[in-house]
C-alpha positions in Angstrom: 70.1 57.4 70.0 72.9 54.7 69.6 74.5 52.8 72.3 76.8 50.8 70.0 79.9 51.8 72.6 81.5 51.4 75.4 83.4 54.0 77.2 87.2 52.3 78.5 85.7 51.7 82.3 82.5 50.2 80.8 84.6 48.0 78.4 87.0 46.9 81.3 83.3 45.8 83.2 82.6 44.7 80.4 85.5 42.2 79.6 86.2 42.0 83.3 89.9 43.0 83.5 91.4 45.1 85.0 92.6 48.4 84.0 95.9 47.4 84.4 95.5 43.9 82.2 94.0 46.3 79.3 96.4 48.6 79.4 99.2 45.8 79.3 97.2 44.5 76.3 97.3 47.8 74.6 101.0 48.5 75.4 101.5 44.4 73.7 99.6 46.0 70.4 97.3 43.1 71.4 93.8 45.5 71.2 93.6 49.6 70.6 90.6 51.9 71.4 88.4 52.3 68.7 88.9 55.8 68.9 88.8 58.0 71.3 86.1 61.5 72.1 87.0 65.0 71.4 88.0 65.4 75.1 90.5 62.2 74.6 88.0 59.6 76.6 88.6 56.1 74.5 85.7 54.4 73.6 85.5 50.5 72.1 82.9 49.0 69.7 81.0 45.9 71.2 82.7 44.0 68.5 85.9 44.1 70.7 84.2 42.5 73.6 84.0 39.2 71.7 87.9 39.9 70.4 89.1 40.2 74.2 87.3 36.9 75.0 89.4 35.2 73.0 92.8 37.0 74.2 91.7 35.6 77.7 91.0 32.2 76.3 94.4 31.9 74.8 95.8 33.5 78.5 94.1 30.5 80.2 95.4 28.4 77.6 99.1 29.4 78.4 100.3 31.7 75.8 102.1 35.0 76.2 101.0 38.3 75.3 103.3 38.3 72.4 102.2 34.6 71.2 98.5 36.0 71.3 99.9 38.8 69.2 101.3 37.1 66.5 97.9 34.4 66.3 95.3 37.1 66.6 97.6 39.2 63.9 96.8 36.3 61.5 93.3 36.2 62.0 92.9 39.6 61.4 91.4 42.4 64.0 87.8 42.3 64.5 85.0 43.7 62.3 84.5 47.5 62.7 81.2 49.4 63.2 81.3 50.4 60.1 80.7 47.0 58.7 77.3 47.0 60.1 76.3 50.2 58.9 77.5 52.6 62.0 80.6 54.6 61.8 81.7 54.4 65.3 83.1 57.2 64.2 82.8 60.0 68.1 86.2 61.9 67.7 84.2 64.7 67.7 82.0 63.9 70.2 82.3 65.6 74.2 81.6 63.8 77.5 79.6 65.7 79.7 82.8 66.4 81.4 84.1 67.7 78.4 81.0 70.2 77.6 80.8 71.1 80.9 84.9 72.2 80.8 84.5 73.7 77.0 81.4 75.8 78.4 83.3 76.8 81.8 80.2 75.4 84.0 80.2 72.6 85.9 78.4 68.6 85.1 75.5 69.2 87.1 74.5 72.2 85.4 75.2 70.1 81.9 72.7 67.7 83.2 70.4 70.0 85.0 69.5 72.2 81.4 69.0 68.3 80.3 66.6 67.6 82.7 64.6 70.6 82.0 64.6 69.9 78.0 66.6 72.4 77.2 69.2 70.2 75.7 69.8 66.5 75.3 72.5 63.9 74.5 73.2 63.0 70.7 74.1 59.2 72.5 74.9 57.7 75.3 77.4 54.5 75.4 75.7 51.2 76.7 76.2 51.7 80.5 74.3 55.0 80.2 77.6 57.8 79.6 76.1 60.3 77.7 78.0 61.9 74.3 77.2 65.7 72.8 78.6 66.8 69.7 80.9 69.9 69.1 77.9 71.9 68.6 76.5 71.5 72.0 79.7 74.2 73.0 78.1 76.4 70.8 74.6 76.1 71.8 74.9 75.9 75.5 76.9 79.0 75.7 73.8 80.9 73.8 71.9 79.1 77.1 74.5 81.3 79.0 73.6 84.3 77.4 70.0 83.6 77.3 70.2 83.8 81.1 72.7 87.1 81.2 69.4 88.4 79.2 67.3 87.1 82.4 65.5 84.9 81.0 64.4 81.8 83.1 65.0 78.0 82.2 61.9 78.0 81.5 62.0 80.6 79.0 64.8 79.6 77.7 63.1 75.8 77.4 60.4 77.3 75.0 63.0 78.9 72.7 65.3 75.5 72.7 61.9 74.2 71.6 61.2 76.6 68.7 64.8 75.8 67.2 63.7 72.2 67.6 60.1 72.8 65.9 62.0 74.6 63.3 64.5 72.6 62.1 61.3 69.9 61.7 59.7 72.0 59.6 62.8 73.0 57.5 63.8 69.3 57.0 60.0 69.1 56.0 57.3 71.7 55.7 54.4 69.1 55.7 55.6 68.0 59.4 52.5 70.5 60.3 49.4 71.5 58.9 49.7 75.1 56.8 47.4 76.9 60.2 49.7 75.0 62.6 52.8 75.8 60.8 51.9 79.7 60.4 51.1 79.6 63.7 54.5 78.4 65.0 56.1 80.7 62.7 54.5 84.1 64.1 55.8 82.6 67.5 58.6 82.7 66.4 59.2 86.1 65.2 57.3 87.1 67.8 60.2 86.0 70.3 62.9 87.1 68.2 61.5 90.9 68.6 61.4 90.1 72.1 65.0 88.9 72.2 66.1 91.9 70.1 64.4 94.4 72.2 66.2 92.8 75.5 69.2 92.8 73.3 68.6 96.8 72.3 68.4 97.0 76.4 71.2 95.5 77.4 73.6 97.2 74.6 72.1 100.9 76.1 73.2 99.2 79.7 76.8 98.2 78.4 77.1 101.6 76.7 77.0 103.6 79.7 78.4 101.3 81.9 81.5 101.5 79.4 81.1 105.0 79.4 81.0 105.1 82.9 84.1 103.0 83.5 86.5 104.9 81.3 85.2 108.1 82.8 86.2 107.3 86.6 88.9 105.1 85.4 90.8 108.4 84.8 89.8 110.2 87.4 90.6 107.8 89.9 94.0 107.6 88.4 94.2 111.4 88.7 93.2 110.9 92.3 95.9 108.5 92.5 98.8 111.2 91.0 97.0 113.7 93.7 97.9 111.5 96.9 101.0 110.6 95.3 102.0 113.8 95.0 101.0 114.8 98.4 102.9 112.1 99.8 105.9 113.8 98.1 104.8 117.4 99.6 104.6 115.7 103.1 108.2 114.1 103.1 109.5 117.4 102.1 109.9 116.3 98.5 111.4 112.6 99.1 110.1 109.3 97.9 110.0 106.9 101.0 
């Protein structure tokens, strides 16, 4: 799990400046983010840290913002992650925040399924922040559903761990011995006829709820044009 990042308030801690110096510096084309997350948070490589050092040296030195521009344009920008065999590379990346906003619940309950194993960061920056990818949206709305099928966090743990055992065993079937492996494999299909038999449930219950709904639907409505009409009857045939 890399920490080769800093989100902008750990990078102004970092640098010690202030949010309003960096974003001065940014506006003087003096430093940019190194990108930014897929819910716009801007995050810096630790190669920057070393770059602002030297913007405040020239600062204490004298020079203006645009002097430091024009020097530090000469020496070039500072090496990227890439260099050293990291993309830096997080567009695509969510803060919890982010998840949390995608999957309509709130950052507690992000970090709550986290505590409980059911799903956990792809990184966290240096000070700790942590970072999901896209597909986090994805799987922690099937969380969502597991639970509209009733099943507990706990439950819902041991099928987060099956997809995890899985994709072990698909990236390499000697990960477990050939019992072991069967073994994990009948579990598996064991719960998937357990979650299709829920799912054969609920699909009866939303049938004749649906059924149910479009029946009285009208018949309210009927009940409606009844009262309205009496309403008529009882004005001697004038709307009020």
């Amino acid at each position: 799990m890399t920490k080769n990042l800093l989100l902008r308030d750990e990078f102004i801690e970092r640098i010690r400046i202030s949010e309003k110096v960096l974003t001065e510096w940014e506006a003087s084309k003096i430093i940019k983010p190194s990108g930014t997350t897929e819910d716009k948070v801007p995050y810096y490589t630790p190669e920057l840290v070393e770059y602002c050092g030297n913007v405040k040296k020239f600062i204490d030195m004298g020079y203006g913002l645009e002097e430091i521009r024009t020097i530090l344009k000469k020496v070039g920008p500072p090496k990227v992650a890439a260099e050293n065999g990291n993309s830096g590379n997080f567009k695509n990346h969510l803060t919890i925040g982010g998840l949390a906003e995608r999957v309509n619940v709130s950052p507690r309950t992000i970090k709550h399924w986290e505590d409980e194993g059911i799903i956990e960061p792809d990184m966290r920056s240096e000070g700790g922040f942590r970072l999901y990818s896209g597909v986090y949206v994805y799987l922690c709305n099937l969380v969502k559903d597991l639970q509209l099928f009733g099943y507990t966090l706990k439950q819902i743990k041991m099928i987060s761990d099956y997809f995890r055992t899985f994709l072990a065993m698909d990236k390499d079937i000697e990960t477990y011995s050939i019992e072991v492996t069967e073994e994990k494999l009948d579990a598996m299909l064991s719960e998937i006829e357990v979650l299709n038999d829920k799912m054969a449930l609920l699909k009866g219950g939303i049938q004749r709820w649906e059924d149910l709904i479009g029946k009285k639907k009208k018949e309210i409505n009927n009940l409606k044009k009844k009262n309205q009409k009496r309403g008529k009857e009882k004005n001697g045939g004038k709307s009020e």
